[in-house]
C-alpha positions, 0 to 999 in steps of 0.5 A: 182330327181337327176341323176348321169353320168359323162360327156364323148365323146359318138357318134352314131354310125352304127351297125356292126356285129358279124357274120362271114359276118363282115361290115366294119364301114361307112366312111363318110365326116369328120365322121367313123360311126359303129353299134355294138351288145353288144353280139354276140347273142340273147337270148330269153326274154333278152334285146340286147344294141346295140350302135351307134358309132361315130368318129369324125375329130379333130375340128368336133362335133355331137348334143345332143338331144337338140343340143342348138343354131343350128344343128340337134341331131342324130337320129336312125330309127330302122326296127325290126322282129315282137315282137322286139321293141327299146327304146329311145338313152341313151344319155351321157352328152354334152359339151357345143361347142362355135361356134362364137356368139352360143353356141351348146351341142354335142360331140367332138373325139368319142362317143358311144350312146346305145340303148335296144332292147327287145327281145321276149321271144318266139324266137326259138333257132337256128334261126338267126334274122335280125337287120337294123337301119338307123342312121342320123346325122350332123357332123359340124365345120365351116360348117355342114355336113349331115350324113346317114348309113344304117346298118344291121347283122344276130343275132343267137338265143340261149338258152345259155348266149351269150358271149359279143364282146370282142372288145366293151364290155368294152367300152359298159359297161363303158358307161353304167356306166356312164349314170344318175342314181339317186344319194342320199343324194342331193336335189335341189330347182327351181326358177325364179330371174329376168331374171334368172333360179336359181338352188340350189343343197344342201346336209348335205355331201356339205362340203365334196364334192368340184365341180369346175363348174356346167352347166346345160343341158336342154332337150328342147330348148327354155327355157335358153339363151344357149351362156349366161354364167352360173355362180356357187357359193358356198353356206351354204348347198352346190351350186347354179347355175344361168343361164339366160333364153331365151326371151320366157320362161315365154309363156312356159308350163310343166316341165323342165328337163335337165341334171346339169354335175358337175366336179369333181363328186358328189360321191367318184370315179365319175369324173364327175356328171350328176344331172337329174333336173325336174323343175316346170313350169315356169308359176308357178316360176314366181309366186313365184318371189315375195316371194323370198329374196330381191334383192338390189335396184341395182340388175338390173343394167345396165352396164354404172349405174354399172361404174357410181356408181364404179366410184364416189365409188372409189373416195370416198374411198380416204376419208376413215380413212384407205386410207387418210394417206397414200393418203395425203403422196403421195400428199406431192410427188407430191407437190414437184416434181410439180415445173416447171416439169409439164410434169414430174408430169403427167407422175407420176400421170400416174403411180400411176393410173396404180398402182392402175389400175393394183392392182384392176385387181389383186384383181378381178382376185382373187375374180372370180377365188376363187368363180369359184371354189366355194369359199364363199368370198366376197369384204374385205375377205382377212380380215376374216384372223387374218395372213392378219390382222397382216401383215396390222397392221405391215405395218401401224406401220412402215408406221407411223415410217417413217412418225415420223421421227423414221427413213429414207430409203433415204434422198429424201424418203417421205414415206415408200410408195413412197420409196420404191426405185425400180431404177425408180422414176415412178415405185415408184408413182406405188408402191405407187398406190399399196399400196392405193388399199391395204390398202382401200380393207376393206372399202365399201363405198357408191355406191360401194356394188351394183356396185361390186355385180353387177360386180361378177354376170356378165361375165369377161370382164364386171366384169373387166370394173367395176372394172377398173371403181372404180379403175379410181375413186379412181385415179382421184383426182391424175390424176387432180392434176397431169394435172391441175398443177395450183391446186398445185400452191395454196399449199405454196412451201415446208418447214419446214411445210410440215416435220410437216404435216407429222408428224401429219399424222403418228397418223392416221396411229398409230389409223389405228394399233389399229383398226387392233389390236382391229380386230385381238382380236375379231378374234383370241383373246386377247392373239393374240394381245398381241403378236401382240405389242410385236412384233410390239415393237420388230419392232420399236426397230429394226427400231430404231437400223438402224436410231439411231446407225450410224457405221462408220466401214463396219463391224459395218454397218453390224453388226447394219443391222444384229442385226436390222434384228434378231430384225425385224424376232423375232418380226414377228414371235412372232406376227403370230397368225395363221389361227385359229380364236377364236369361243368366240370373235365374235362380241357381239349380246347382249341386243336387237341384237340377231345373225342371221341365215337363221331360226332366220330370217325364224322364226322372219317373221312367226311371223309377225314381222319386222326385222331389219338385221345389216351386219357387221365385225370388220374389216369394218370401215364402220360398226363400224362408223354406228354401233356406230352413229346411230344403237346404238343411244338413238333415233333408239333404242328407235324406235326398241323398240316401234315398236318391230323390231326383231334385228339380227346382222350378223357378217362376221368377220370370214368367215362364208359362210351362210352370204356369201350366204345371202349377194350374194341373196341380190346382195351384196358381202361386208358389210355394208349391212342393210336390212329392212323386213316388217312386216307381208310381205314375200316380198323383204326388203329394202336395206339402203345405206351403210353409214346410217343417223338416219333419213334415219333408223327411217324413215325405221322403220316406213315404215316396222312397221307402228305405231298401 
């Protein structure tokens, strides 16, 4: 059941009266404390809110009812004339309060916390009747100090409506406003991950409603790890937060209850939401564990296995088509700027680690903040934008312009990449280093999914180790060849072969273009690409203008820079192919592969079947060398077909947040991932590694589809 209240800053406070005979509020250490009647009378058989109010010193906080790592929540002992009874505190929703290593849940500033009082339905009129409560609290900031009021006043009895305390009756209907109430439309499911208690709030309104952050509140201790971070994520059908439980939760019985606050709220006009959640047990949920999607093999890393995959994934990524070329240029600089400076060479190699060190921060820095505020993107999604698209396919072309000698920035430039003079021949090897990182973005290696799902699941600083790790892999043959000088000496001295090398590496380069346009049809269409080389040509043409024609007037420099440029921006524009991805050019599903859905998988497993999930994009290198070696060989297709493995291909090309979520479940955030279901289990699949053999599939096949 799902409540609603937003999370403001109520106190108890003490009870102050209505009567001419007016008690002041209760100064105590640090806190002002004050009870007050929501009405200046009673009337028979009508409830009487009265609340508790609370202010605190700046720094200072009270409890809630659960107040989390330490302290006391507050607590009021009511002493009532016969016939009169209290109800429980009305409790606004905490904020979390970090105090060193702990985590509380209490208020900060001012608070108010109501409580019904039922009122007979014989009173007589004209008769005053006596309320006294005593409220206890513990006010705390870097000591804790306890509270105590007593408070009493006379209450007149009559049969008229009774007129409410000009003072605090907005302030009392403004909290009452704000306390959970059932909200419709929202479901939310329960369960056990591990080590953690996952929750997911879905609703057919979710892509209408955008929550910045969920946290949940339990009513009783014990049962999560309160200073843990709770992590949101965005889903298909609306959100899910995952909170990592307390040791001892599995020996705990009954339901849990608690409070999710989310912000902004989850109705129009609400600033905040409060969800009431009742839970199964956690007995029950760790049954159920088994059942759940399949965690990669990786799922449970630890910190130093998650640096040691990101580092030896970074140094892979060197050897991928995108990143080769322009790797292999800055190899040439450092070739020359090695002989007989050596002190000079590490200096550079330096820099273009923390190019590449500076660049991955960035990257991760986007990642965690886009899915803080609950985008579905993952590793590779700035290329799920045909704009992104374009723009790499632009810069690849001019890189591999230079490269062919079409024309030179600077008579000692050896790259575009290395060239980009910035007054500072180290600031160059870092721009350099930038550069690496842009262009390796689409490409997931092996060891590297598992190691950056891992990342995003954990709190910043672990995240930003990982990534520092794969940025340092993909550093590393540089920082080698930069301080063990002698492996350059075996490369010959520079000469004519080296204009030659590089030459031969523009046309990895002009392959990478046609990559990228092949992309840039299958998300926008072919109309898009073929704007795309009309304006790649415009580029060259451009290009070409500033190499060829050499003017030997001022005026005609700039008369040949400024027609260059014109040429350059026609072509820039002309290639733009805006946001809007084509619906009709995702990646093919025909023959055996049928497209992927959570209920294509849900109804394949009903049956028994295997199943056999390719995620996939046009954009991922990866994917498509796997996709056309192995998933479409004779011998793996066969074997699907003998063994009747449904096969259902998921394409992330496009964002698409179903994948997403399905991706996250398997604690992956990129593709490729090849996940394998058994036949006739409803258990956890089989995750591939990212870069697939025949034999490794076949003998999945076998495992998940014994032969009959």
């Amino acid at each position: 059941m799902l409540w609603l209240a937003p999370p403001l800053i109520i106190l108890i406070t003490a009870l102050a009266p209505i009567t001419p005979v007016a008690a002041d509020p209760v100064q105590r250490p640090h806190i002002e404390a004050e009870l007050i009647p929501e009405k200046s009378s009673l009337r028979p058989g009508e409830p009487l809110t009265v609340a508790l109010r609370l202010k605190m010193e700046k720094h200072w906080h009270t409890y809630w009812k659960n107040p989390g790592d330490s302290g006391l929540p507050t607590r009021i002992a009511w002493a009532l004339p016969q016939g009169f009874s209290a109800g429980p505190i009305q409790w606004p929703a905490p904020r979390r309060i970090n105090v060193g290593p702990l985590t509380n849940f209490g208020y900060e500033g001012e608070i108010l916390l109501l409580t019904d009082i039922q009122v007979p339905a014989g009173l007589a009129a004209g008769s005053a009747v006596p309320i006294t409560a005593r409220a206890d609290w513990l006010v705390c900031e870097a000591i804790c100090i306890p509270g105590d009021a007593t408070f009493s006043f006379m209450l007149p009895v009559g049969n008229e409506p009774a007129a409410a305390d000009p003072k605090w009756a907005k302030a009392i209907e403004r909290t009452r406003e704000q306390l959970p109430r059932e909200l419709e439309g929202w479901n939310l499911d329960a369960y056990l991950r591990g080590n953690d208690l996952v929750l997911r709030l879905s609703s057919a309104q979710a892509k209408l409603t955008r929550i910045h952050n969920l946290t949940l509140f339990p009513d009783q201790d014990g049962w999560i790890a309160n200073a843990s971070p709770q992590r949101m994520f965005r889903t298909a059908g609306g959100y899910e937060v995952r909170v990592a439980t307390a040791a001892a939760i599995r020996s705990k019985s009954g339901p849990l209850t608690g409070l999710i606050v989310a912000e902004p709220g989850l109705a129009k006009g609400i600033s905040a939401a409060v969800v009431e959640v009742p839970v199964e047990s956690a007995t029950a949920l760790a049954d159920e564990i088994l059942e759940e999607p399949a965690l990669s093999p990786f799922a449970d890393l630890g910190l130093l296995a998650a640096l040691g995959l990101a580092l030896l994934g970074g140094a892979i990524l060197n050897l991928m088509p995108c990143v080769f070329p322009v790797v292999s240029i800055k190899v040439l600089g450092f070739i020359e700027q090695a002989r007989g400076k050596p002190a000079r060479l590490r200096a550079h190699g330096l820099a273009f680690a923390a190019g590449v060190m500076v660049s991955f921060w960035v990257v991760a820095g986007i990642l965690r903040a886009l899915r803080a505020q609950g985008e579905a993107l993952g590793w590779g999604y700035q290329l799920q934008s045909p704009p992104v698209v374009a723009a790499l396919a632009f810069l690849f072309f001019v890189l591999a312009l230079n490269l062919s000698g079409l024309f030179q920035v600077g008579s000692s430039l050896q790259s575009l990449a290395g060239k980009l003079r910035l007054r500072n021949d180290y600031a160059d090897s870092a721009l350099a280093g930038l550069l690496a990182t842009l262009v390796a973005t689409p490409c997931t290696v092996p060891f590297m999914g598992a190691a950056l799902g891992f990342a995003l699941t954990q709190p910043a600083i672990v995240a930003m180790l990982v990534f520092s790790a794969l940025a340092l892999g993909m550093s590393s043959p540089y920082l080698l060849l930069c301080f063990w000088p002698a492996l350059i000496r075996r490369i010959p001295r520079p000469g004519r072969w080296m204009e030659t090398l590089r030459q031969v590496l523009a046309f990895p380069l002009y392959l990478t273009v046609v990559w990228l346009a092949w992309v840039l049809g299958r998300q926008a269409g072919v109309d898009a690409v073929a704007r795309l080389l009309a304006g790649l040509t415009l580029i060259a043409a451009a290009l070409w203008l500033m190499g060829r024609w050499r003017a030997s007037t001022e005026t005609g420099k700039r008369a040949t820079m400024i027609a260059a440029l014109v040429l350059a921006v026609v072509g820039c524009l002309f290639a733009w192919p805006g946001n809007k991805a084509a619906e009709a050019v995702a990646d093919e599903v025909s023959g055996p592969w049928k497209r992927w859905s959570p209920a294509a998988l849900a109804s394949a497993r009903a049956e028994g079947r295997a199943v056999f999930v390719d995620f996939t994009a046009a954009w991922c290198v990866t994917c498509q060398v796997n996709k056309r070696l192995v998933l479409e060989s004779d011998a793996v297709h066969t074997r699907f077909e003998q063994r009747k493995v449904v096969q259902l291909r998921a394409d992330w090309t496009n964002q698409d947040a179903q994948i997403t979520a399905a991706l996250r479940d398997l604690g992956r955030i990129g593709v490729p991932v090849y996940a394998v279901y058994a036949a006739g289990s409803l258990g956890a699949p089989i995750l591939l590694p990212e870069l697939l053999t025949k034999e490794r599939v076949l003998r999945a096949i076998d495992e998940a589809a014994p032969p009959s």
